[in-house]
Every structure is written in C-alpha cells, then in structure tokens.
TORKE-178737 format. One line per field, with one value per residue (C-alpha): x, y, z; residue in three letters. Coordinates in nm, 2 decimals, padded with zeros to 4 digits, m for minus. Example, Ala and Ser with C-alpha at 12.3 -4.5 7.8 and 13.67 -1.06 7.14 Angstrom:
BEGIN
xx = (01.23;01.37)
yy = (m00.45;m00.11)
zz = (00.78;00.71)
residuo = (ala;ser)
//
This chain:
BEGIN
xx = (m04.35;m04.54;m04.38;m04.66;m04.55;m04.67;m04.91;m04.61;m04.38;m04.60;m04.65;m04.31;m04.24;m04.53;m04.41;m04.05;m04.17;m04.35;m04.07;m03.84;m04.12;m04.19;m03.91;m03.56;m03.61;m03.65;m03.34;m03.10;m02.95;m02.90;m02.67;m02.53;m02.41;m02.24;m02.57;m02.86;m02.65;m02.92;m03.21;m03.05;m02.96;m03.33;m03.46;m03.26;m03.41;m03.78;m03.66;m03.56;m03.89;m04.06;m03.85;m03.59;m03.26;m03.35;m03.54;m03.38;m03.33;m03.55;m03.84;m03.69;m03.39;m03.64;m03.57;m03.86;m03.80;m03.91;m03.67;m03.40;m03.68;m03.84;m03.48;m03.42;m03.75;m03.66;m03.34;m03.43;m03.73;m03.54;m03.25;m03.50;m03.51;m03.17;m02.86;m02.66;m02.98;m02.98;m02.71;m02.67;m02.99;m02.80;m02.50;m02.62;m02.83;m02.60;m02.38;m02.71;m02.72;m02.35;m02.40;m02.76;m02.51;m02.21;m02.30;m02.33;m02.65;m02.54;m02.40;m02.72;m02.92;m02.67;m02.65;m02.93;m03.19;m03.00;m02.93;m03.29;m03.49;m03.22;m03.06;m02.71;m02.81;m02.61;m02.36;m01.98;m01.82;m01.47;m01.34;m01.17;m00.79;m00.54;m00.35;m00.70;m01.02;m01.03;m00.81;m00.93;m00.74;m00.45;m00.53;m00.25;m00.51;m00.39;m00.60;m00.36;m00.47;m00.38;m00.53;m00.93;m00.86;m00.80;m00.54;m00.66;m00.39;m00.42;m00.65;m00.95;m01.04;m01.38;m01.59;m01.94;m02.14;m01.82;m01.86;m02.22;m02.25;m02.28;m02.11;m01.85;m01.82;m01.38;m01.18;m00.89;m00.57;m00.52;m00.33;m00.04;00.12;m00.18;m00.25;m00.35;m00.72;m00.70;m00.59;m00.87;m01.16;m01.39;m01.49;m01.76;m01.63;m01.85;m01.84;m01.62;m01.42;m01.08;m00.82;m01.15;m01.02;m01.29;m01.05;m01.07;m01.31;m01.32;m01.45;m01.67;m01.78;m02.09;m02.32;m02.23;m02.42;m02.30;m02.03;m01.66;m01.42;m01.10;m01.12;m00.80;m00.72;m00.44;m00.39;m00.76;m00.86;m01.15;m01.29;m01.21;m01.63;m01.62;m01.49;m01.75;m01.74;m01.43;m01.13;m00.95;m01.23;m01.34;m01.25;m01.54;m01.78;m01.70;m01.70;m02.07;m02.20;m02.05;m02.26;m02.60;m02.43;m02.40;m02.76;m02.84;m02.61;m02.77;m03.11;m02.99;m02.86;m03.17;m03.31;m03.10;m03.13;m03.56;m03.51;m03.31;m03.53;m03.87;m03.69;m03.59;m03.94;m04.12;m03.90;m03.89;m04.28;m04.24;m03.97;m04.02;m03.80;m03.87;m04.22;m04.29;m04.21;m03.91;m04.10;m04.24;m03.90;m03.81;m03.44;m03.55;m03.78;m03.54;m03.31;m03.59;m03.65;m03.33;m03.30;m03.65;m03.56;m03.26;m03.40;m03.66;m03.39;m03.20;m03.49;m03.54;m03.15;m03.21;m03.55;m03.44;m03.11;m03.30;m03.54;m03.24;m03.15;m03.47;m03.53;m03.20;m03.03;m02.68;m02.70;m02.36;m02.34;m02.70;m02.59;m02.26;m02.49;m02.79;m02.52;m02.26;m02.55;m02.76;m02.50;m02.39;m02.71;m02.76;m02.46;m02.60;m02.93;m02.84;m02.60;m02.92;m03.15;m02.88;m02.85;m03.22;m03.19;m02.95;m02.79;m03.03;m02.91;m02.54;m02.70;m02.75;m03.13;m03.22;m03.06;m02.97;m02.58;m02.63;m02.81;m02.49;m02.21;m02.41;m02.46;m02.03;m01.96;m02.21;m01.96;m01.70;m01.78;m01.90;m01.70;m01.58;m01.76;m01.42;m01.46;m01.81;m01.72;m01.43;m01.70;m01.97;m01.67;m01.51;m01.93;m02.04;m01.66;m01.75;m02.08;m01.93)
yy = (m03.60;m03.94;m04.17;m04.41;m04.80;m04.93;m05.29;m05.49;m05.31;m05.35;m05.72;m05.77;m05.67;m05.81;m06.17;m06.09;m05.98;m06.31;m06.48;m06.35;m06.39;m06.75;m06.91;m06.70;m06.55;m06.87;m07.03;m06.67;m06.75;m07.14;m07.00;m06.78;m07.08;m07.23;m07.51;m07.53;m07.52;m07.73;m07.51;m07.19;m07.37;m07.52;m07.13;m07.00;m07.25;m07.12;m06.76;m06.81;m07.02;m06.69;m06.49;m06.32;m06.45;m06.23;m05.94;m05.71;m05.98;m06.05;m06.28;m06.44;m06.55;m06.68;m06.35;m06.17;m05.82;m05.60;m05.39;m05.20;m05.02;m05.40;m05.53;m05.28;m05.33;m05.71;m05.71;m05.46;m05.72;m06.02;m05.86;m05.81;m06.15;m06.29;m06.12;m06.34;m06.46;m06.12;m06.05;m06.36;m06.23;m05.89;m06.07;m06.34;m06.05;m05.85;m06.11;m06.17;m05.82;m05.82;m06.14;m05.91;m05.66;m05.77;m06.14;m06.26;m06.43;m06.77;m06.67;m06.51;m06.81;m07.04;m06.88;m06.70;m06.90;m07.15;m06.79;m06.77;m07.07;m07.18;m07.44;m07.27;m07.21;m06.84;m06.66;m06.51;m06.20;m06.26;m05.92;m05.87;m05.96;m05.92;m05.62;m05.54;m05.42;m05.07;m05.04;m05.34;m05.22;m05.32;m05.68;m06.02;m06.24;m06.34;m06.46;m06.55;m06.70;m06.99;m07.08;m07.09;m07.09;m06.84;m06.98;m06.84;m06.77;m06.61;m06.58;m06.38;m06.33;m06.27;m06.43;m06.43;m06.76;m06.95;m07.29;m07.27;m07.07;m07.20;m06.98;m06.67;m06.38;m06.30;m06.03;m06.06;m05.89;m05.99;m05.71;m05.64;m05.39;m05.15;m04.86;m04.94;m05.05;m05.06;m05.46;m05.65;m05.86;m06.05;m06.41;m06.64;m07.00;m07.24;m07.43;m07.77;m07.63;m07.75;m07.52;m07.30;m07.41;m07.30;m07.17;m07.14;m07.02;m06.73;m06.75;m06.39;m06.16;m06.16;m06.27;m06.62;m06.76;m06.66;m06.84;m06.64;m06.76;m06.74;m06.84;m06.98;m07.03;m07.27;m07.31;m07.29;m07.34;m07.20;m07.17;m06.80;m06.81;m06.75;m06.39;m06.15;m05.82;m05.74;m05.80;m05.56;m05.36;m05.57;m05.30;m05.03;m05.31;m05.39;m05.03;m04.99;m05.25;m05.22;m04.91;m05.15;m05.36;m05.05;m05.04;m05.40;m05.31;m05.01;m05.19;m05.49;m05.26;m05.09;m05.40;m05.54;m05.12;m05.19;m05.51;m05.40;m05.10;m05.34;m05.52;m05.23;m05.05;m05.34;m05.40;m05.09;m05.09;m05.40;m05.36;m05.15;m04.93;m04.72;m04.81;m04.70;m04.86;m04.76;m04.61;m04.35;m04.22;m03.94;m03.99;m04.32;m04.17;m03.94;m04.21;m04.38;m04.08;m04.00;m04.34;m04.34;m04.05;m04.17;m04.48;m04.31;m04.11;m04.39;m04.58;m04.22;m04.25;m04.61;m04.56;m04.24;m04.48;m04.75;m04.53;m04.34;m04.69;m04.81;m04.49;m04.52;m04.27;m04.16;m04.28;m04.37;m04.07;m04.16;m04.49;m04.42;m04.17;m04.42;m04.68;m04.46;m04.29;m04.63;m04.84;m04.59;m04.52;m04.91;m04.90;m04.62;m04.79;m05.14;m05.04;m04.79;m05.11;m05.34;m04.98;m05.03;m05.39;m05.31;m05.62;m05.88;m05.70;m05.83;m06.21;m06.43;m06.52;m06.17;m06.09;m05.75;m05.84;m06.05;m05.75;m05.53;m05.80;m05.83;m05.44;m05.39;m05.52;m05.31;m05.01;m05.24;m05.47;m05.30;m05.05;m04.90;m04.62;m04.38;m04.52;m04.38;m04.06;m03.99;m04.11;m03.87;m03.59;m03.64;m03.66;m03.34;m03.14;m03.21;m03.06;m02.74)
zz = (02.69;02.73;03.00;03.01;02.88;02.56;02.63;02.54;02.74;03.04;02.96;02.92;03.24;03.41;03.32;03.42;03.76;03.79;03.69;03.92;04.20;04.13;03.99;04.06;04.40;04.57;04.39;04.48;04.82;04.71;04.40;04.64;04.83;04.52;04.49;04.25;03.92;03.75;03.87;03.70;03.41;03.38;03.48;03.20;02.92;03.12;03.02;02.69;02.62;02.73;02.51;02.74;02.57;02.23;02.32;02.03;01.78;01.46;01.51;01.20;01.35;01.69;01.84;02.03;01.88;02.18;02.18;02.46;02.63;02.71;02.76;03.06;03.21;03.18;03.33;03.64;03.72;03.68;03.85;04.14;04.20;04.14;04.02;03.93;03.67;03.57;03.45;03.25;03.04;02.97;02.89;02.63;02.50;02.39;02.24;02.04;01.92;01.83;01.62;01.42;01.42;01.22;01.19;00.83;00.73;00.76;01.08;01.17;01.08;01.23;01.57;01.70;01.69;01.95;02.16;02.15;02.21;02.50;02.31;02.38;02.78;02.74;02.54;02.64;02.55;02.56;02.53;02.88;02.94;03.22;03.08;02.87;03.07;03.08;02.75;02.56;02.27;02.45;02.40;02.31;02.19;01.83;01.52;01.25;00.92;00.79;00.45;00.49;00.89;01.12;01.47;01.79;02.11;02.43;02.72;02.81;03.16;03.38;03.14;03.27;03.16;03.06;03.17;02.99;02.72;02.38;02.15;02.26;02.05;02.08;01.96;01.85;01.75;01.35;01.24;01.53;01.28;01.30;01.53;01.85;01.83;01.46;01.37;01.58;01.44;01.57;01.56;01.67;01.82;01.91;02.26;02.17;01.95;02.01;02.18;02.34;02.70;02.97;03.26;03.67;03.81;04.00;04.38;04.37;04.65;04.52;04.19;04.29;04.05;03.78;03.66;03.59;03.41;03.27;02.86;02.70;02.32;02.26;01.92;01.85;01.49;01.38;00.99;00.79;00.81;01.20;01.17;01.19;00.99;00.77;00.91;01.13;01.20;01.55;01.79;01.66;01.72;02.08;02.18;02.05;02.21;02.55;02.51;02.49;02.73;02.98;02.96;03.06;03.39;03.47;03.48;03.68;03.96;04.00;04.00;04.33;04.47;04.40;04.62;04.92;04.95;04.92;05.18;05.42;05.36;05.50;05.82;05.86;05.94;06.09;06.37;06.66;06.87;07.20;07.12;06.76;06.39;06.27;06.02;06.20;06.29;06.06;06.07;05.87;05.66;05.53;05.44;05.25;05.07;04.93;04.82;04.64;04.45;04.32;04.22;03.99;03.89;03.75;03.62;03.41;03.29;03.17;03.01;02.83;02.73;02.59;02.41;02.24;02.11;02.01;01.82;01.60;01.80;01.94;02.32;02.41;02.66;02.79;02.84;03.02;03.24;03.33;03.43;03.59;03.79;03.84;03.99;04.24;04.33;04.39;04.64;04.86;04.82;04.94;05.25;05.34;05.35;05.52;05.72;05.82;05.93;06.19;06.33;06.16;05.80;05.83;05.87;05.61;05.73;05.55;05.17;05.24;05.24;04.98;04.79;04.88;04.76;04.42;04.33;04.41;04.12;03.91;03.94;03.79;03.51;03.18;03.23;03.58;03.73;03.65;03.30;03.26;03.39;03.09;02.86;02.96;02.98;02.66;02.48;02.66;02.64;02.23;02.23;02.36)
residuo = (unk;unk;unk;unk;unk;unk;unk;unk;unk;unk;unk;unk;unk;unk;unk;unk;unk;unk;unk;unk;unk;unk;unk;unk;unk;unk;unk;unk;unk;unk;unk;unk;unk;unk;unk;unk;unk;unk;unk;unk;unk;unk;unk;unk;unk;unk;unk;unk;unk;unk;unk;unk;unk;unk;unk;unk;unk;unk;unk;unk;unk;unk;unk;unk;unk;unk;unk;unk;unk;unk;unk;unk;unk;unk;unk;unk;unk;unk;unk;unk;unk;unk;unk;unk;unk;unk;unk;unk;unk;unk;unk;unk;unk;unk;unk;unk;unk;unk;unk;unk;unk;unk;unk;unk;unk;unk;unk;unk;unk;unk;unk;unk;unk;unk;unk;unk;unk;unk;unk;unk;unk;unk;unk;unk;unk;unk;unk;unk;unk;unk;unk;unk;unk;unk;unk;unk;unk;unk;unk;unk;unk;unk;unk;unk;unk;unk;unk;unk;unk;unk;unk;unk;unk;unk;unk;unk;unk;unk;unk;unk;unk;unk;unk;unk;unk;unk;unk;unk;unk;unk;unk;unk;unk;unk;unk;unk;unk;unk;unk;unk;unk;unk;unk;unk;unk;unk;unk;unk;unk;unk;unk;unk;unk;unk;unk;unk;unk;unk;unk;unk;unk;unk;unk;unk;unk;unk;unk;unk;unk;unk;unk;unk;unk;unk;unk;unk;unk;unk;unk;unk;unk;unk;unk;unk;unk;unk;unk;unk;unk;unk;unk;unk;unk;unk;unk;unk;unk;unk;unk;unk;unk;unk;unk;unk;unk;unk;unk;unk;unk;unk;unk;unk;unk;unk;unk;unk;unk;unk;unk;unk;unk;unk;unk;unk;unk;unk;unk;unk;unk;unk;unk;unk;unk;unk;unk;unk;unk;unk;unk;unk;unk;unk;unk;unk;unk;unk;unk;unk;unk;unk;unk;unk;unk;unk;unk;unk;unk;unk;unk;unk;unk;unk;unk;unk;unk;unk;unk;unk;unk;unk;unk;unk;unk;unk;unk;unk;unk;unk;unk;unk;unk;unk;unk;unk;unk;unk;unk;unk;unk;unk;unk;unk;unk;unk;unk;unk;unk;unk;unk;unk;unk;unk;unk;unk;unk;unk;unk;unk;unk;unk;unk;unk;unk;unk;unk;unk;unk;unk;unk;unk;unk;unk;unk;unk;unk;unk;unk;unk;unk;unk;unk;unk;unk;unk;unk;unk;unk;unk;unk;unk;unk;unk;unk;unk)
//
C-alpha cells in the first residue's frame, strides 16, 4: 500500500498551507470578533483565483479537477489557519459538485464557472430546516409548478455563506403525496431572485466568520429550467453528497485539532515549571501522545475517504467514519492544547479557546456525531 502524495497533491497542499499562513491566519481572530468582512471576502476571490472553490469540477467548466484526495488536504491546511474560511471552501465545493452532478449542461455552463473563478464569492446548501436536520426528508419547503415556473415557500435554516453566496442549491418538497423522502427535487436559485429572502443571522459560539443564516422563500418564482435532475428524485441527491460533504468536515477539524496541538507543543517547550519545560514532564508528554496518534488516525480515515471517492467507489461508510472519528478527535485535541496552556489558554491573547469554540460545531453540522454512528451501523450490520 503506497501512502506517499502524488506532485499535485503535495503542491496542492503546499500552496494551501501558505495560504493559510500568509493570508487567513492573520485575519482569524479579527473574524472572530465579527470585523474584517471585506478581507475574507477579498481572501476567498484569492482562493478561488488559485483554484480552491472547484477542486473536483471539470477544467471545462473553470474547475481545477484535483480531485477529493486534494480537496481534504485543502481544507485541513486552510482549516489550520482559519475555520471559519475553511469551511466555506468545503461548503461552496460541494454545492459545485452537486451542480456536475445533476446539473444540466446549460446549468453546468451557466453556474460553475462563477463557483469557480470567485465571481459568486461562495455557494449555499439550503437543505437544513427547523423540523428538518437530522431527518431532512421531513422537510415543508414547497416547489409547486406553475406553467414553465416552479413557486418556492418555506424556510431553510443554518445556512452557512448566506448573506454571500451566489447561487443556493434548495430542495424542495414537489410531490407532498409521495412517501416520505420520495416527492423532493432540487433547484438552483440565483442570489436576487425575488422571494430568495436572506434571513437573521445567527450569533455562533464559534466559526464567527462564517456567516449563518436563516434562508426564506416567499413566493419565490423561479423558471421550470432551475430544477436540477428529474423531478421528485432530489432527496437521493442530497444524501450522496452530504457524504462528500462529511469529508470536507472531517478535514477541516483535523485541520483546527493540527493547530491547537502546533500551538500547545510549542508552549509546552516554552513554559517552565518547578524548573523544567513543561515538555519534559511525562504527564504532558503522554497527553501529546495520545493526541498525535489520533490525529494521524483521522488524517488516515479522511485520506482512505477521499481516495474511495476519487477512485469511483462506495465510501459512504468511510466517510461517516473519517468524520465521526475526526471531529471527536478534534474536541479531545483542542481542550488538551487549551489543557496545556493552563491559565493563559482560556485568554483571548492565545487562539486555543478560539480553536475549541470552532471544532464544537464539527460534531454537529453535516451530520451529528449520533448520526454518523447509525450510518456506520446500519453499512457494517449489512455486510454481515
């Protein structure tokens, strides 16, 4: 088995790192402050100009076609440096790859290339409602046709990149008749469109930001050519690529666990205690360790995730196991390293508190860590 990086993996990641060294780090506490909107905006147009907003789309719709293996190496280096940057790559990525997915050519043509080159500065998923997050079958959003148009109602809520993304892929209920999970499509609306009502929002313990919102469709009209895929068949599509999406969370919380941990190890041989670095002390060592080797135990989880992916293959499970095991593994890491710190950790002149508040939610969105678990069990309890 070769675990060694292809070139363009390792130069993918390379200019991520440098990217999240020179440009987001410096920006990360200011966002978590609620300032420096226009500097993340103008650092997302700098990482879609370097390809980071299409890494598995077609270089003929302006994509940069590395694939999910460079994606997660992407997103765990840009999550280093900022979170709240990171996850907006993972997020507008994988509406890209819904839109290559099920997106009609004109749609295709229409769309990604604006995804890609930063002219849309992200994209939103509006799957999430308030009786619908867990169970998103159980959505109220309606679609209902109307000659050559299609009538959008409801609300969709905790809608990362809202206030501005470009385009919002939205699922919909068009069939209310159907089985549960059976009469939903999907459509594509545009930011401007009338009735698409950017909501509230939401004041975050952590991932500041990134912008949450609530999304509301009031009698939103939107052309018969905006649904994606034959009708009524929406629901199969959001369940596959939550499963992509999973990855891109996985990565970015081993991405804030890689930081806290670069931060603890180097106070750790900095500060001194009853005469010796606190490094020297095996109590702390053995802290370090277990954290270390969970960390390279998730980055294994991802990798072998993405690779199932790139490679054409059934990785739902995979998925479900990189970022059920990853973003736990970032919790333990990030109250070790604010652990570490002692005193000086729960202060906002170091980022380890601000490292802890951004990897909470990583058990959460894309599906909660309980979530994951029923996945994995129901996948491995059918093997048997």
């Amino acid at each position: 088995m070769d675990f060694n990086l292809s070139e363009e993996h390792r130069l993918m990641a390379e200019t991520a790192r440098r990217l999240a060294e020179d440009r987001l780090a410096p920006l990360a506490a200011t966002l978590d402050r609620g300032e420096g909107r226009q500097a993340f905006l103008a650092n997302l147009k700098e990482l879609a100009d370097a390809g980071f907003m299409a890494l598995n789309v077609s270089a003929a719709y302006g994509g940069t076609e590395a694939g999910s293996v460079a994606f997660a190496l992407a997103v765990e280096a840009l999550g280093r440096g900022c979170a709240a940057t990171g996850v907006t790559v993972s997020v507008t990525n994988m509406v890209g790859e819904v839109i290559q997915a099920v997106g009609s050519e004109e749609q295709k043509a229409a769309y990604l290339p604006k995804l890609a080159d930063g002219r849309y500065p992200a994209g939103g998923f509006c799957l999430t409602e308030t009786g619908a997050g867990s169970d998103p079958a159980g959505m109220k959003t309606r679609a209902v046709r109307d000659g050559d148009h299609y009538v959008l109602n409801g609300a969709k809520l905790y809608i990362t990149s809202a206030e501005y993304a470009g385009i919002f892929v939205v699922w919909a209920v068009t069939d209310p008749d159907a089985a549960k999970g059976k009469g939903i499509s999907c459509f594509l609306v545009e930011t401007g469109t009338p009735g698409l009502v950017i909501g509230k929002a939401e004041t975050k313990m952590g991932q500041t930001g990134s912008a949450t919102n609530e999304v509301l469709f009031q009698d939103c009209r939107v052309p018969a050519t905006a649904l994606m895929g034959p009708e009524n068949a929406g629901f199969k599509v959001a369940v596959g690529e939550l499963a992509g999406g999973r990855i891109g969370i996985a990565a970015l919380s081993l991405g804030i666990a890689r930081a806290a941990m670069e931060a603890a190890k180097a106070y750790a041989k900095e500060r001194r205690q009853f005469g010796t670095a606190l490094a020297d002390m095996q109590g702390l060592q053995w802290m370090i360790a277990d954290r270390e080797t969970e960390l390279e135990a998730a980055r294994l989880l991802v990798l072998q995730a993405a690779w199932l992916k790139d490679q054409g293959r059934s990785f739902a499970k995979e998925a479900s196991m990189a970022k059920l095991y990853a973003s736990e593994a970032a919790q333990r890491a990030t109250y070790t390293a604010l652990q570490i710190h002692g005193g000086a950790g729960y202060i906002r002149d170091y980022p380890l508190e601000r490292f802890a508040r951004d990897a909470r939610i990583t058990t959460i969105y894309e599906g909660t860590s309980e979530i994951q678990r029923l996945i994995i069990a129901r996948e491995v309890l059918k093997a048997v």
